[in-house]
VEXROKE-568860 format. One record per residue (C-alpha): residue number from 1; residue in one letter; y, x, z. Coordinates in steps of 0.1 Angstrom, whole numbers, plus 2048, in hexadecimal, padded with zeros to 3 digits. Last residue first. Layout:
<recs>
<pos NUM	code A	yy Y	xx X	zz Z>
...
</recs>
This chain:
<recs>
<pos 366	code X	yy CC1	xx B96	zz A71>
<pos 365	code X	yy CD1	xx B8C	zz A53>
<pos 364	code X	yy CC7	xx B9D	zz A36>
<pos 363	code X	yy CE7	xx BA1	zz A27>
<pos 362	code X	yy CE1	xx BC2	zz A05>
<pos 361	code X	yy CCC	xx BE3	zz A06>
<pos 360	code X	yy CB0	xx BDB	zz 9EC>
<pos 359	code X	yy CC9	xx BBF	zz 9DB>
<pos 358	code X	yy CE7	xx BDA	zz 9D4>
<pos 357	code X	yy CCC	xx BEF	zz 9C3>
<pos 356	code X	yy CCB	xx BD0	zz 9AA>
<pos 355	code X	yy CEB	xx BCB	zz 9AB>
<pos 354	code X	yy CEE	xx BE9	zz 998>
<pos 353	code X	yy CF7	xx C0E	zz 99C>
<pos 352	code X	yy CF6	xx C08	zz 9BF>
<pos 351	code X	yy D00	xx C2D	zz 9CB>
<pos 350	code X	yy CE7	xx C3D	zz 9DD>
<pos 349	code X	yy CEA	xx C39	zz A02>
<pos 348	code X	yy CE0	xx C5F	zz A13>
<pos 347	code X	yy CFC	xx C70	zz 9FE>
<pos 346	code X	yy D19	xx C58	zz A01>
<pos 345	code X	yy D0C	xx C56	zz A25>
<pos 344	code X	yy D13	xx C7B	zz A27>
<pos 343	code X	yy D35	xx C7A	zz A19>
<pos 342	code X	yy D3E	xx C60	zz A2C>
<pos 341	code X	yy D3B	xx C6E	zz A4D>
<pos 340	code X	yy D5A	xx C6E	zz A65>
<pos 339	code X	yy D68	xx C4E	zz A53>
<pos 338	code X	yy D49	xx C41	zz A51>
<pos 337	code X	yy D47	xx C43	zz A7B>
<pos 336	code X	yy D67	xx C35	zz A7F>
<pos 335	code X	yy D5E	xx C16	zz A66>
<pos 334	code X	yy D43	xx C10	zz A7E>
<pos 333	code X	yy D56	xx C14	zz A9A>
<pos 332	code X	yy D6F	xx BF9	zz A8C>
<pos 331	code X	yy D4F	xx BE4	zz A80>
<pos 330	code X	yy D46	xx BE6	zz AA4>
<pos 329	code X	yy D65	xx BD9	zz AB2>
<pos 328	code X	yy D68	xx BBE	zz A98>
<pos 327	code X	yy D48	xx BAD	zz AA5>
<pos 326	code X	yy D4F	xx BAE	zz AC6>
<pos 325	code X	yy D48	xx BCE	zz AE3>
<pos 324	code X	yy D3E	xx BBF	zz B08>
<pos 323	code X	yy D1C	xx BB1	zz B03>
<pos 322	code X	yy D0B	xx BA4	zz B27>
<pos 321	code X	yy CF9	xx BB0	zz B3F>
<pos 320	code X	yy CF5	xx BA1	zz B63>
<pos 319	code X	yy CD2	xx BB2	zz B69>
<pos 318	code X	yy CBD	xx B94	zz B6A>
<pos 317	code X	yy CD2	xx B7E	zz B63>
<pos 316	code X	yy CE2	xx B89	zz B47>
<pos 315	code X	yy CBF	xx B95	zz B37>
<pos 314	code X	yy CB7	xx B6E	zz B3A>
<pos 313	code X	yy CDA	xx B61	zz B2A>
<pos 312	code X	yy CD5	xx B74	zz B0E>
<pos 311	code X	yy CD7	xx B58	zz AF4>
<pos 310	code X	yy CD4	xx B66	zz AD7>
<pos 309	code X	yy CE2	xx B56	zz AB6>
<pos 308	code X	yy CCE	xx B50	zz A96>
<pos 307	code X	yy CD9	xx B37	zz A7D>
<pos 306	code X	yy CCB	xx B31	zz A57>
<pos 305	code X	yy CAD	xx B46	zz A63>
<pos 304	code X	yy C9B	xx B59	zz A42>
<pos 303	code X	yy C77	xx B4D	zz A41>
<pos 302	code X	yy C7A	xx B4F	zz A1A>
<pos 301	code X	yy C93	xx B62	zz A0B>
<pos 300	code X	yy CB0	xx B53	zz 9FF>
<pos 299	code X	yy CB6	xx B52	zz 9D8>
<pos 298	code X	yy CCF	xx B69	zz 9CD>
<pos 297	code X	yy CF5	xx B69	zz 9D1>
<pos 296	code X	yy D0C	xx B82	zz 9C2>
<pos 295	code X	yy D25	xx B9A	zz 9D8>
<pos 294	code X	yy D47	xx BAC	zz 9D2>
<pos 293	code X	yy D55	xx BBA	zz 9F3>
<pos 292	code X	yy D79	xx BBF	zz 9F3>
<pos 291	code X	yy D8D	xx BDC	zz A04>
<pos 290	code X	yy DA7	xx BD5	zz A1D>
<pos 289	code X	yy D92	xx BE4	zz A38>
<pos 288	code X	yy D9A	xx BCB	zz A52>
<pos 287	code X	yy DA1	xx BB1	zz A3D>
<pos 286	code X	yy D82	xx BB3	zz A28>
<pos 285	code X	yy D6A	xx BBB	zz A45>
<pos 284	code X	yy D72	xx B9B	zz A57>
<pos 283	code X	yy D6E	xx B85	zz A31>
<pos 282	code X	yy D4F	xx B98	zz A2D>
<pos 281	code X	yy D47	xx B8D	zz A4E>
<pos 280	code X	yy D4B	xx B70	zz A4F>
<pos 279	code X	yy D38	xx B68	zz A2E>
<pos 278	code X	yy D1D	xx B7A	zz A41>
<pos 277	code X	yy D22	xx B64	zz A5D>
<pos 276	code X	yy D2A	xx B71	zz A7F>
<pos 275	code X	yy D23	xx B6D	zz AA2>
<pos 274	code X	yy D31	xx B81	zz ABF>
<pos 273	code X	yy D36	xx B64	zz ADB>
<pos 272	code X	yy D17	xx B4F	zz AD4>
<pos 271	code X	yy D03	xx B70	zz ADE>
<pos 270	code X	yy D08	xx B91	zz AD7>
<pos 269	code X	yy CE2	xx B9E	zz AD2>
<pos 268	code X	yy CC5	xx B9E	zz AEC>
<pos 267	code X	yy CA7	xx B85	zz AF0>
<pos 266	code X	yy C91	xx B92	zz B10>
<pos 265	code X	yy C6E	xx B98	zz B1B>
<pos 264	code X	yy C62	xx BA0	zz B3B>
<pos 263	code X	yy C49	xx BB7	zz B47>
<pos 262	code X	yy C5F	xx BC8	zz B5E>
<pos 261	code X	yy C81	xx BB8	zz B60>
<pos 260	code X	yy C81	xx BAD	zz B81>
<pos 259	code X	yy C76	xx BC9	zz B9C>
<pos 258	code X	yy C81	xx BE0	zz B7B>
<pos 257	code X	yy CA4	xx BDB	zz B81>
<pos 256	code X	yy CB3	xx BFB	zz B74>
<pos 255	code X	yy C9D	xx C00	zz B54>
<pos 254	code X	yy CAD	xx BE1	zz B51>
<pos 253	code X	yy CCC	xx BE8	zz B50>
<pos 252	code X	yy CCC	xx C07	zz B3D>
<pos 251	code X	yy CBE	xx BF8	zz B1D>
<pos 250	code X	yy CDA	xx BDD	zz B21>
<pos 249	code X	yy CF5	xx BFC	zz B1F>
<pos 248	code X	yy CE5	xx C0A	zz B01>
<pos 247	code X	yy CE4	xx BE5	zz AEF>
<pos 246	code X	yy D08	xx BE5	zz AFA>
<pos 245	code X	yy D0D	xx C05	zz AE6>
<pos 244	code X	yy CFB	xx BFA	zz AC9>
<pos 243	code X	yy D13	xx BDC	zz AC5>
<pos 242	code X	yy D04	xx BBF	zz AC7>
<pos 241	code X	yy D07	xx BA2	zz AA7>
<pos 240	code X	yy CFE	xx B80	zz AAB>
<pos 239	code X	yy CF4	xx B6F	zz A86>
<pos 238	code X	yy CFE	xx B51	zz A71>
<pos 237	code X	yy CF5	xx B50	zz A4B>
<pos 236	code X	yy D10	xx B3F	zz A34>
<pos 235	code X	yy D0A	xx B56	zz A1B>
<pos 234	code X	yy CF9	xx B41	zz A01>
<pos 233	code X	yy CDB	xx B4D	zz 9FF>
<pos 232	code X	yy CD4	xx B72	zz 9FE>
<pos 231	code X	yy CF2	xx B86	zz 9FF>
<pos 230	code X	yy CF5	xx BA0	zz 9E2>
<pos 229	code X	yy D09	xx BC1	zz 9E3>
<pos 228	code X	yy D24	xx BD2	zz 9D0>
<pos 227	code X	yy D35	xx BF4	zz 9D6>
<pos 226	code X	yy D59	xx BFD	zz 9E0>
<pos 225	code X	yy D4F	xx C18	zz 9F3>
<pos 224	code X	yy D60	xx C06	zz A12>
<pos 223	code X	yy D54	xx BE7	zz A0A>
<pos 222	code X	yy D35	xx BF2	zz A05>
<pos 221	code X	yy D31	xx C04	zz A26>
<pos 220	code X	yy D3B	xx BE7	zz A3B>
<pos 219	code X	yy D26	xx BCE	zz A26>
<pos 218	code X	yy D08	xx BEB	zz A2F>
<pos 217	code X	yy D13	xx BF1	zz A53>
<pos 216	code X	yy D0F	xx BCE	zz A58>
<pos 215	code X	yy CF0	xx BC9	zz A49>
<pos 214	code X	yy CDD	xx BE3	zz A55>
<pos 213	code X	yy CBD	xx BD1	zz A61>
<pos 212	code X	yy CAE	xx BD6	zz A41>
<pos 211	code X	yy CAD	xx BF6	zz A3A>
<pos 210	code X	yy CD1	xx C0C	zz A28>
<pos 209	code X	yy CEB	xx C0A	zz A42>
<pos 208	code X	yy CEE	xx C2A	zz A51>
<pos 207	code X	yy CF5	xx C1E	zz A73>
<pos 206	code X	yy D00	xx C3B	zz A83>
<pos 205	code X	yy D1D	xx C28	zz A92>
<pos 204	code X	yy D19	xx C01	zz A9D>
<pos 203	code X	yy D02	xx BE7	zz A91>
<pos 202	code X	yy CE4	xx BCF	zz AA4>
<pos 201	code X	yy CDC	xx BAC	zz A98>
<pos 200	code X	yy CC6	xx B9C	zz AAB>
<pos 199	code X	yy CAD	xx BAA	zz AC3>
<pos 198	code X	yy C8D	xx BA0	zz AD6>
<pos 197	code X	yy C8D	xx BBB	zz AF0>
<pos 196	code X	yy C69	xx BBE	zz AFD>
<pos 195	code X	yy C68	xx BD3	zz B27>
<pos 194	code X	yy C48	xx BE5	zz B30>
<pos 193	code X	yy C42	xx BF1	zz B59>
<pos 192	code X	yy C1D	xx BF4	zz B51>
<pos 191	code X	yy C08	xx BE1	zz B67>
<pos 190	code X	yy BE7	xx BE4	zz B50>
<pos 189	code X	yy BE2	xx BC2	zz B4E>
<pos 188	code X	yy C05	xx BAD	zz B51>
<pos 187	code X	yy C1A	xx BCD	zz B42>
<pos 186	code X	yy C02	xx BD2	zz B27>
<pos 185	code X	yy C06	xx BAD	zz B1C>
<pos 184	code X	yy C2E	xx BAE	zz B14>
<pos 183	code X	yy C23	xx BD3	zz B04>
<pos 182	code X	yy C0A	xx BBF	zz AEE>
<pos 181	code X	yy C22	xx BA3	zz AEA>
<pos 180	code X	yy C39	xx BB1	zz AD6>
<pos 179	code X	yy C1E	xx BC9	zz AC3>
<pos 178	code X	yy C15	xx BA5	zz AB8>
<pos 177	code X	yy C37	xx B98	zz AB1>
<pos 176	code X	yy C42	xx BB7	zz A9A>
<pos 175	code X	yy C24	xx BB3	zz A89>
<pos 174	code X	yy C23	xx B8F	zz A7D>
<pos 173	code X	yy C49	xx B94	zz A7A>
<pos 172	code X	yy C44	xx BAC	zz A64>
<pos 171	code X	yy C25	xx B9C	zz A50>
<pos 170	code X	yy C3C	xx B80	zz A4B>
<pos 169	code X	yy C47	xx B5F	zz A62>
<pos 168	code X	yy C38	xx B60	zz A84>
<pos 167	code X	yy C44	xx B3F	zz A96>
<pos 166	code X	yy C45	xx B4A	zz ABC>
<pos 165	code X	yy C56	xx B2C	zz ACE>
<pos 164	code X	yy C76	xx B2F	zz ADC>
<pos 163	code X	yy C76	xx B30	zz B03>
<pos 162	code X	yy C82	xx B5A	zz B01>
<pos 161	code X	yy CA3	xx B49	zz AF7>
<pos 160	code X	yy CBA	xx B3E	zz AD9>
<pos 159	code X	yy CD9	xx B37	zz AD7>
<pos 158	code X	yy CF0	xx B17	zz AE4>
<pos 157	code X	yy CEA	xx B00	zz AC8>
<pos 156	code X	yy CFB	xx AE0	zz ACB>
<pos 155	code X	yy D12	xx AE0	zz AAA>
<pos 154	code X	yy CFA	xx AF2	zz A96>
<pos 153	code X	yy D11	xx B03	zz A7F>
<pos 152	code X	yy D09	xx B17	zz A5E>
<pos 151	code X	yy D26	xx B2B	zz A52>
<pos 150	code X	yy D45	xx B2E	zz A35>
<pos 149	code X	yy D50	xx B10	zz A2A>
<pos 148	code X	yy D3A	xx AFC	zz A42>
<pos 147	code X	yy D19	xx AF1	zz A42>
<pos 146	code X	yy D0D	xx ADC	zz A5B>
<pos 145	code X	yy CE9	xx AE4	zz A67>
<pos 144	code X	yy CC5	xx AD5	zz A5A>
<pos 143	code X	yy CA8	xx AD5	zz A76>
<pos 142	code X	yy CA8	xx AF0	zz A91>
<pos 141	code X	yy C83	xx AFD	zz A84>
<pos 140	code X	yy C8B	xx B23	zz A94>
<pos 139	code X	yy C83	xx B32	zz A74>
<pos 138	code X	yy C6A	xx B4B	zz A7F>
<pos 137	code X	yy C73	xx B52	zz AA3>
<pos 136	code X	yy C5D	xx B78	zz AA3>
<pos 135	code X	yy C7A	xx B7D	zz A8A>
<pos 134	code X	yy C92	xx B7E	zz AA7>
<pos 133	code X	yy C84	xx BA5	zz AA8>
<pos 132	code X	yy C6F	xx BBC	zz ABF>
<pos 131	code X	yy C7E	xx BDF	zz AD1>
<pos 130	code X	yy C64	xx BEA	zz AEB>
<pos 129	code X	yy C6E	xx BF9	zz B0B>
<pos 128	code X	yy C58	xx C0D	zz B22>
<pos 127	code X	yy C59	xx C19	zz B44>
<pos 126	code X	yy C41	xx C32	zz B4C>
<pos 125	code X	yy C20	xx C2B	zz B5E>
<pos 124	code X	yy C15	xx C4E	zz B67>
<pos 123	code X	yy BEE	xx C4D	zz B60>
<pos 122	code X	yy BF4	xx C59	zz B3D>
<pos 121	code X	yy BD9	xx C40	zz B33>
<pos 120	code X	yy BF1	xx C23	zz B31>
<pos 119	code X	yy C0A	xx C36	zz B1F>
<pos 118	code X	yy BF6	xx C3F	zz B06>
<pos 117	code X	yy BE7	xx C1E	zz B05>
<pos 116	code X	yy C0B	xx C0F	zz AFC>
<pos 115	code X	yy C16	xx C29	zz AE4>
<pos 114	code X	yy BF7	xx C27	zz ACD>
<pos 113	code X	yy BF9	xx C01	zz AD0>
<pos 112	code X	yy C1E	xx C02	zz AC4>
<pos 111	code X	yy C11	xx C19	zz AA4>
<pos 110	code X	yy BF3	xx BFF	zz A9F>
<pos 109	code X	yy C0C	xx BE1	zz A9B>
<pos 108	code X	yy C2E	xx BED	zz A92>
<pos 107	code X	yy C1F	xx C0C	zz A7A>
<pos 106	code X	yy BFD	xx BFC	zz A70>
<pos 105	code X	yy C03	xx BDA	zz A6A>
<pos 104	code X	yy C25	xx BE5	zz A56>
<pos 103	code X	yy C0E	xx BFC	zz A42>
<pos 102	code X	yy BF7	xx BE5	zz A3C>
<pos 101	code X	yy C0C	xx BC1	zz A31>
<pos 100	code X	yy C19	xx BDA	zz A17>
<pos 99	code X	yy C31	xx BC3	zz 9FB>
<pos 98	code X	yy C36	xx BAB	zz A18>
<pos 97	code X	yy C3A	xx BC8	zz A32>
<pos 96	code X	yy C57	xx BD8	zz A1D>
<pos 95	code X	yy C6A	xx BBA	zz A16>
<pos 94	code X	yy C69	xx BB0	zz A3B>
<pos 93	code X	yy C78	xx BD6	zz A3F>
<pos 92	code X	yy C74	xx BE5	zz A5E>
<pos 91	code X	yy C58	xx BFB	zz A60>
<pos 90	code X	yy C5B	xx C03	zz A87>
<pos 89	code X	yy C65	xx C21	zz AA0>
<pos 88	code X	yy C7C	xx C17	zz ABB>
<pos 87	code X	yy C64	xx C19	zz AD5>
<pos 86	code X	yy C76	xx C26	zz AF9>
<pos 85	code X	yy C5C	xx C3A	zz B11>
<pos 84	code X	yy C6B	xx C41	zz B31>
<pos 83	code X	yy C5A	xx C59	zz B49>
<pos 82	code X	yy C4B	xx C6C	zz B2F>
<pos 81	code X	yy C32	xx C8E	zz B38>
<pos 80	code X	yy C16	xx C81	zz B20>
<pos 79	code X	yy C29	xx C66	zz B08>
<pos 78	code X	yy C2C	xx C85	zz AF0>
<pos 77	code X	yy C03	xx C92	zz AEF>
<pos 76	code X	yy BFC	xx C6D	zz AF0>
<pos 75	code X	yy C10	xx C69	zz AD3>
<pos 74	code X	yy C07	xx C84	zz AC0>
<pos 73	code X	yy BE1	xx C7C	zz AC6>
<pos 72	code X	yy BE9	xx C5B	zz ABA>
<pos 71	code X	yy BF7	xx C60	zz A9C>
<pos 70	code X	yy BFF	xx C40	zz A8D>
<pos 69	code X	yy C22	xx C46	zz A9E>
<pos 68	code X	yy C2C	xx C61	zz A85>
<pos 67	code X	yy C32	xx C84	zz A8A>
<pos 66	code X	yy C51	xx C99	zz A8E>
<pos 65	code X	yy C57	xx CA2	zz AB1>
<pos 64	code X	yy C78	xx CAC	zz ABE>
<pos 63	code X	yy C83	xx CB7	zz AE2>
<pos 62	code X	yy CA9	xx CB8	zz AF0>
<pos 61	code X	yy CAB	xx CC3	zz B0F>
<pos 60	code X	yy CAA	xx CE7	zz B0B>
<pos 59	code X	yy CD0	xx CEF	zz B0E>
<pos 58	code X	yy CD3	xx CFD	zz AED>
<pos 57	code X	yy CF6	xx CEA	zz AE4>
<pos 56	code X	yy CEB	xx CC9	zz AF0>
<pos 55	code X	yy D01	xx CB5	zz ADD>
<pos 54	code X	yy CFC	xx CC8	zz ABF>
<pos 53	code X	yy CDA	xx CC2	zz ABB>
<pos 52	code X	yy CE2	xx C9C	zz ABC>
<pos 51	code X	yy CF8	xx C9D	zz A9F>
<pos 50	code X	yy CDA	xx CB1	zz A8D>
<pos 49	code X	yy CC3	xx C98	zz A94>
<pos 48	code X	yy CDB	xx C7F	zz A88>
<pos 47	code X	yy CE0	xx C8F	zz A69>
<pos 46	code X	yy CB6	xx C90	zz A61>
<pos 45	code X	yy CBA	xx C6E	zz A6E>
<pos 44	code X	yy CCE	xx C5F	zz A4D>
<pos 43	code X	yy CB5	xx C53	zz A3C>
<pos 42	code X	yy C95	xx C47	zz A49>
<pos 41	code X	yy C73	xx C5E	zz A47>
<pos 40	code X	yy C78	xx C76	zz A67>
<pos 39	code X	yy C57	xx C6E	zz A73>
<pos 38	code X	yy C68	xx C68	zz A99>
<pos 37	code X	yy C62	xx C76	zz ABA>
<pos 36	code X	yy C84	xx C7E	zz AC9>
<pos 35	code X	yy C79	xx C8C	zz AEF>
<pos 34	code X	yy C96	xx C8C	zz B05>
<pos 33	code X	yy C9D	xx C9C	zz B29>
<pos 32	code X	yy CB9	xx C84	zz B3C>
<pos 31	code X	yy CD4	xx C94	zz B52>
<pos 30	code X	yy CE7	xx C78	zz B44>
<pos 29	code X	yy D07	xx C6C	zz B33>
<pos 28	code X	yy D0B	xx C85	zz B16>
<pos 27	code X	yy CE1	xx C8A	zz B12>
<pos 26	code X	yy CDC	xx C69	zz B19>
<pos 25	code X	yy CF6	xx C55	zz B02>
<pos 24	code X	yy CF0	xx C6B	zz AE5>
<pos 23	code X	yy CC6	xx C63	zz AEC>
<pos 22	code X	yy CD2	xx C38	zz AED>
<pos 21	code X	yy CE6	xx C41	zz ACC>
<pos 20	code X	yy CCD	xx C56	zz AB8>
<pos 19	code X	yy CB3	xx C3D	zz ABF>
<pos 18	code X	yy CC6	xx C1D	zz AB8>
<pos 17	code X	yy CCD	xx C2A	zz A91>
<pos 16	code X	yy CAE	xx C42	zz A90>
<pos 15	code X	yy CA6	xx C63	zz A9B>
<pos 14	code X	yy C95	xx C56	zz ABC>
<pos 13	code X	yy C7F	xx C42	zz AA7>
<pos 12	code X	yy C69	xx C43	zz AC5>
<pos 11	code X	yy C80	xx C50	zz AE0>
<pos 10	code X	yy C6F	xx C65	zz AFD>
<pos 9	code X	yy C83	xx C67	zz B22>
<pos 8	code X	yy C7B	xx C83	zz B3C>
<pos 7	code X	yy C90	xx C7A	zz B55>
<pos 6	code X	yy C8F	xx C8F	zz B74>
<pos 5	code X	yy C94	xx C7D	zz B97>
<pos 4	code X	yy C69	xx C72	zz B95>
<pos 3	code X	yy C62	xx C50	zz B9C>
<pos 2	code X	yy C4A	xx C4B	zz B84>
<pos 1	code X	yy C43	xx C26	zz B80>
</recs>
């Protein structure tokens, strides 16, 4: 690993929900220089680029290139002079890859490689973390759970860990899981000091709420517009949720121990102590805010986990992390942050005209 006192870090998707946090975080907290490398195509980052510019008020170490991962001369030419590459950037819809099995193969399976041989042939051996997804778990096969009035129970689960057998279900996870083990696999050949988060569910400010994984924010932001949405099955799905700043924190710790996280992969989210149902939630969200949430049910989708809670207790160890923000703390900085700017997510979330539009952007846990 580069040694090296100066930081030079680059963000894949670094214009994105996580990416605009984690590069806030390092050029407030940190002597750090960032590259943002990101195609610019999701909504909402044009603003966070922006927010970002502002923070470093023409001190030179912000950097921006607009390109796309695909592009591997781009990315060699960015992962060149990197001594901490972080790869946020992904098609993230399971909708999305089903309709286009392609272009999700290509962006989170091709795109990752592109990244990973970059860095191998840059000679410096930078450190590199890769966000994957509980997806890679399929439906977990943990038999038929209790239903109560408002969740899912498995009475002796205790989470989920890295022992779970893969069980690839959809071309995303099929994608998301290779590239997963590709940089799990780089580290073990080529020696290069790669680290695979396997997240859950992840919200907090600057989540825009409009792909898949912004569920929260989205039953947050509907409430508080006063908009409908639609919850597939029968809302009784269970999920850990992790603040984005405690994801930020756990990216620090183990780029900190890399004598035992290197080449490792861990499961990250809130854990046993920060889950939520979406019922839950919408209840949580309606007595916080005071607005109501109307919602229909549709049919739920298929390969969709009845129950997913991390079990962290691996990254704990190694580095003695754990979450420290709970469900409603994050949906109170979340509701911070749309106080601040709901005009523009008014504009970059078109209204749901129908339930219809309300489906595209609706609950998909995890």
């Amino acid at each position: 690993m580069n040694t090296s006192q100066t930081r030079s870090v680059l963000i894949f998707g670094g214009a994105g929900f996580i990416g605009s946090n984690l590069a806030h975080h390092l050029l407030t907290g940190t002597d750090a220089k960032i590259h943002i490398f990101d195609n610019l195509t999701r909504a909402g980052v044009h603003h966070n680029l922006e927010w970002l510019r502002k923070v470093t008020a023409g001190s030179g170490r912000l950097q921006v290139t607009i390109a796309d991962i695909r592009d591997v001369r781009m990315v060699e030419k960015a992962v060149a002079q990197a001594t901490e590459v972080y790869h946020f950037a992904a098609q993230a819809a399971v909708t999305t890859s089903v309709d286009d099995p392609r272009l999700d193969f290509e962006v989170n399976l091709i795109g990752t490689f592109n990244i990973l041989d970059s860095a191998r042939r840059s000679g410096h051996q930078p450190f590199l973390l890769f966000t994957s997804t509980n997806k890679v778990y399929g439906d977990l096969k943990l038999g038929a759970p209790i239903v109560t009035r408002t969740n899912y129970v498995y009475p002796h689960h205790q989470g989920v860990s890295e022992s779970q057998p893969l069980d690839f279900h959809s071309p995303y996870g099929c994608s998301k899981g290779s590239a997963d083990q590709y940089v799990h696999d780089f580290a073990r050949i080529y020696k290069l000091p790669t680290v695979v988060f396997r997240m859950s569910c992840i919200a907090g400010p600057r989540q825009f709420g409009t792909e898949d994984q912004g569920w929260v924010a989205h039953f947050l932001y509907s409430a508080l517009r006063q908009k409908p949405i639609v919850i597939y099955g029968d809302g009784r799905q269970v999920r850990d949720v992790l603040c984005v700043s405690d994801l930020i924190r756990a990216f620090d710790a183990v780029r900190q121990h890399p004598e035992t996280t290197s080449g490792e992969i861990y499961n990250i989210g809130g854990g046993m102590e920060n889950t939520t149902s979406l019922l839950e939630l919408i209840e949580q969200i309606e007595e916080m805010t005071g607005h109501n949430i109307q919602y229909v049910l549709d049919e739920r989708r298929l390969g969709d986990q009845l129950v997913y809670i991390t079990d962290y207790g691996k990254l704990q160890r190694a580095t003695r992390w754990k979450p420290e923000t709970n469900v409603q703390q994050t949906l109170k900085a979340m509701w911070h942050f749309w106080e601040e700017n709901h005009n523009l997510i008014d504009r970059r979330i078109a209204p749901a005209e129908t339930f219809a539009m309300a489906t595209e952007l609706s609950g998909r846990a995890g």
